[in-house]
Residue frames relative to the residue before (quaternion, step in Angstrom):
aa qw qx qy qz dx dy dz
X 1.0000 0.0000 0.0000 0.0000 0.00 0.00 0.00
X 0.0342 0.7691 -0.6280 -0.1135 3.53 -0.04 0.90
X 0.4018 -0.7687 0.3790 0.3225 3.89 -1.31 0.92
X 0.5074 -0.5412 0.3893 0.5460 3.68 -0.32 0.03
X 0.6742 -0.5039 0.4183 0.3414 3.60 -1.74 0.16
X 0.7761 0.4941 -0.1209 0.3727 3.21 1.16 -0.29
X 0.1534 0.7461 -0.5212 0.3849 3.27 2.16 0.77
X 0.7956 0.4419 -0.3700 0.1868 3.62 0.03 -0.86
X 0.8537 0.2760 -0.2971 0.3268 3.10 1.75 0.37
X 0.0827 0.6984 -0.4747 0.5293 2.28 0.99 2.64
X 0.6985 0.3664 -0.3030 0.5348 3.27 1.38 -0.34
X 0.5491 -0.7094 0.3740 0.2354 3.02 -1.25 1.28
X 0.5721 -0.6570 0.2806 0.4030 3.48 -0.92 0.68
X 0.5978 0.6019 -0.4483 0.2817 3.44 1.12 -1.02
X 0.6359 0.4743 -0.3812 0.4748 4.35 1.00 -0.62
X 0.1438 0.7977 -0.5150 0.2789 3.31 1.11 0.20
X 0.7491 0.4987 -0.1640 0.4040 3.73 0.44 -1.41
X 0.7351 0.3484 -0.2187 0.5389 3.38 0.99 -1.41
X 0.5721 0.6364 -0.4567 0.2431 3.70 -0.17 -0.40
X 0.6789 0.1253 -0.3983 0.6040 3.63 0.80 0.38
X 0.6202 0.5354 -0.4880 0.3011 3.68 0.14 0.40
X 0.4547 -0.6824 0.5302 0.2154 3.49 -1.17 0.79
X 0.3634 -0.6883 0.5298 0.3369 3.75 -0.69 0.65
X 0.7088 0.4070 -0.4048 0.4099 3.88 0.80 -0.66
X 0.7670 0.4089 -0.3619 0.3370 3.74 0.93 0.75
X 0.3127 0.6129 -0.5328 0.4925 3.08 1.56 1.02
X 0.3170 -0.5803 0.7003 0.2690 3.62 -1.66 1.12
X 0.7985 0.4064 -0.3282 0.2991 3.47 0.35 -0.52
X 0.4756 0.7477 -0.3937 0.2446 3.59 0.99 1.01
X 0.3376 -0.7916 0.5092 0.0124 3.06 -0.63 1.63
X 0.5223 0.6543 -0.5026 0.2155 3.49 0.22 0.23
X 0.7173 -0.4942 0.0775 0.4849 3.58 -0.66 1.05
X 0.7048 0.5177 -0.2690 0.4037 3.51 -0.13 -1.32
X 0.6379 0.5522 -0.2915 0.4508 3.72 0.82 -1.07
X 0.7437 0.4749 -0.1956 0.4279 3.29 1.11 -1.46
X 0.2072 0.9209 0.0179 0.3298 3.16 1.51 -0.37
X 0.7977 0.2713 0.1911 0.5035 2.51 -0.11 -2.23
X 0.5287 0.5232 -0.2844 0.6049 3.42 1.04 -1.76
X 0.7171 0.4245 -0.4838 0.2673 3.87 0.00 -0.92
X 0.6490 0.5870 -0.2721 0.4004 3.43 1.07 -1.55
X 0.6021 0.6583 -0.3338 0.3044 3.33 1.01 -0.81
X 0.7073 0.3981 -0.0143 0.5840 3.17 0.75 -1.80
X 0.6557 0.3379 -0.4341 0.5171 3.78 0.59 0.10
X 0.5483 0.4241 -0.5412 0.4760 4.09 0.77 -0.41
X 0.6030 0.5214 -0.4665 0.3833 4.20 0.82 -1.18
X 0.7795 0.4453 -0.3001 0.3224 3.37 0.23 -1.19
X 0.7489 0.3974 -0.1692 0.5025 3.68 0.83 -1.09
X 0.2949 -0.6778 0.5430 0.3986 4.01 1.18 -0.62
X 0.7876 -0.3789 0.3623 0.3239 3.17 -2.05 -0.25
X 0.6500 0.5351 -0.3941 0.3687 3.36 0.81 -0.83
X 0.6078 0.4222 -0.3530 0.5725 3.74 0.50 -0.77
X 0.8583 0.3555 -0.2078 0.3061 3.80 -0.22 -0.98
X 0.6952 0.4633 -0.3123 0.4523 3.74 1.07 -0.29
X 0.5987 0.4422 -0.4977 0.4454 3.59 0.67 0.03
X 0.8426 0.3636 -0.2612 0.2994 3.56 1.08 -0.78
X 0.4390 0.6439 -0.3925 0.4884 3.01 1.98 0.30
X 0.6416 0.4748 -0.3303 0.5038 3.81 1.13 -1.23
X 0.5098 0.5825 -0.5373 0.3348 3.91 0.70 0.07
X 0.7467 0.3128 -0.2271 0.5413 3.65 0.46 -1.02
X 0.7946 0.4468 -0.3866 0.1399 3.84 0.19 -0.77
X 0.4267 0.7040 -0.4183 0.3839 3.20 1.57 -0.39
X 0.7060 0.4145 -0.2713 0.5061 3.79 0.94 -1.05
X 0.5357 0.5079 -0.4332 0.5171 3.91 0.98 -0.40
X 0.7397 0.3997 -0.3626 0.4020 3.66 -0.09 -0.96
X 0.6520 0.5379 -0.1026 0.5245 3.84 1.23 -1.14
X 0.4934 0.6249 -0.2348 0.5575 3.40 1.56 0.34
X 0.5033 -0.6414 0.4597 0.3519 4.06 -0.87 1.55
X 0.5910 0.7318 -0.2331 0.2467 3.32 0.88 -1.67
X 0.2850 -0.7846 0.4502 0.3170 3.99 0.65 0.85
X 0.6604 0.5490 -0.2430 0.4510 3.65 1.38 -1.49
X 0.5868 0.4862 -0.4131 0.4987 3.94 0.87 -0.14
X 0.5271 0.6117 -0.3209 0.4949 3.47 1.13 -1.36
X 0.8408 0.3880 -0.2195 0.3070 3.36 0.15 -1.02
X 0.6406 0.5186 -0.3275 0.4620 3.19 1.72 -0.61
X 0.4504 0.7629 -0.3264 0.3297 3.07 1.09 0.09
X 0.6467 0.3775 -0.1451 0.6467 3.02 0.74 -2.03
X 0.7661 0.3085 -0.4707 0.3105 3.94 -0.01 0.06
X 0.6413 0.5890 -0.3913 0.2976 3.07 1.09 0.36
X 0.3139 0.8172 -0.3128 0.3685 2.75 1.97 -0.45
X 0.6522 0.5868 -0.0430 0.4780 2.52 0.66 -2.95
X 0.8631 0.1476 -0.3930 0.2808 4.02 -0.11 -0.64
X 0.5748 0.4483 -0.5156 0.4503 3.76 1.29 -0.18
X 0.3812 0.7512 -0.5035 0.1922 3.94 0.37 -0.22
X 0.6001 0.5574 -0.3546 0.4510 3.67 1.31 -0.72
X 0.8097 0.2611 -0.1538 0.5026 3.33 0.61 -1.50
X 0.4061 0.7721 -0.2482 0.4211 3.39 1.09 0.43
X 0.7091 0.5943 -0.2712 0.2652 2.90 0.89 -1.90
X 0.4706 0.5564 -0.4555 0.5114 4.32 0.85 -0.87
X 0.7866 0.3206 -0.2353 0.4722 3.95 -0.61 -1.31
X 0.7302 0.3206 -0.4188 0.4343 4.19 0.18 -0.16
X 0.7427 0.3648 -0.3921 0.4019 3.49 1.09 0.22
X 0.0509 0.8685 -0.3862 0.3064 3.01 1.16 1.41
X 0.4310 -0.6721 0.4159 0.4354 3.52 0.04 0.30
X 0.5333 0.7439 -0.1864 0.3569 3.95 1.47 -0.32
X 0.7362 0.2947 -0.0629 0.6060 2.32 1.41 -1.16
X 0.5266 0.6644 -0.3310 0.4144 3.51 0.74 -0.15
X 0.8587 0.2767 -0.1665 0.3979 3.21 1.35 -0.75
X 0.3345 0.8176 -0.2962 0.3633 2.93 2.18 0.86
């Protein structure tokens, strides 16, 4: 299907702005999952590993272990956003040999 030269003025002007921008390189994106993440983050910094990994390792083991690519993935980003405030308690000798 090749489109004609003149698709582009089908697109309204007002998306004009966004069409060369990536959403995963805005700082100022609020959409859920982003907001999220940012939450887990700053709550593993603020509270540490002890309070947040036993109740984080409750649900992700079954996300990552899940058909569902989008569970799979929430997973590994949760991983990825408590890992900062995290990072003392997963180099635990416990964990290491998990």
């Amino acid at each position: 299907m090749v489109l004609s030269p003149n698709f582009a003025s089908f697109v309204p002007k007002s998306v004009d702005p966004f069409l060369p921008h990536q959403p995963a390189d805005d700082p100022t994106d609020d959409t859920y999952p982003h907001v999220y993440e940012q939450a887990l983050d700053r709550l593993a910094c603020a509270v540490g590993g002890k309070a947040v990994l036993p109740a984080a390792f409750q649900h992700i083991p079954g996300m990552l272990a899940s058909h569902d690519w989008k569970l799979r993935h929430a997973g590994l980003m949760a991983i990825a956003s408590v890992a900062e405030g995290t990072s003392k308690v997963i180099a635990l000798p416990r964990f290491k040999s998990a």
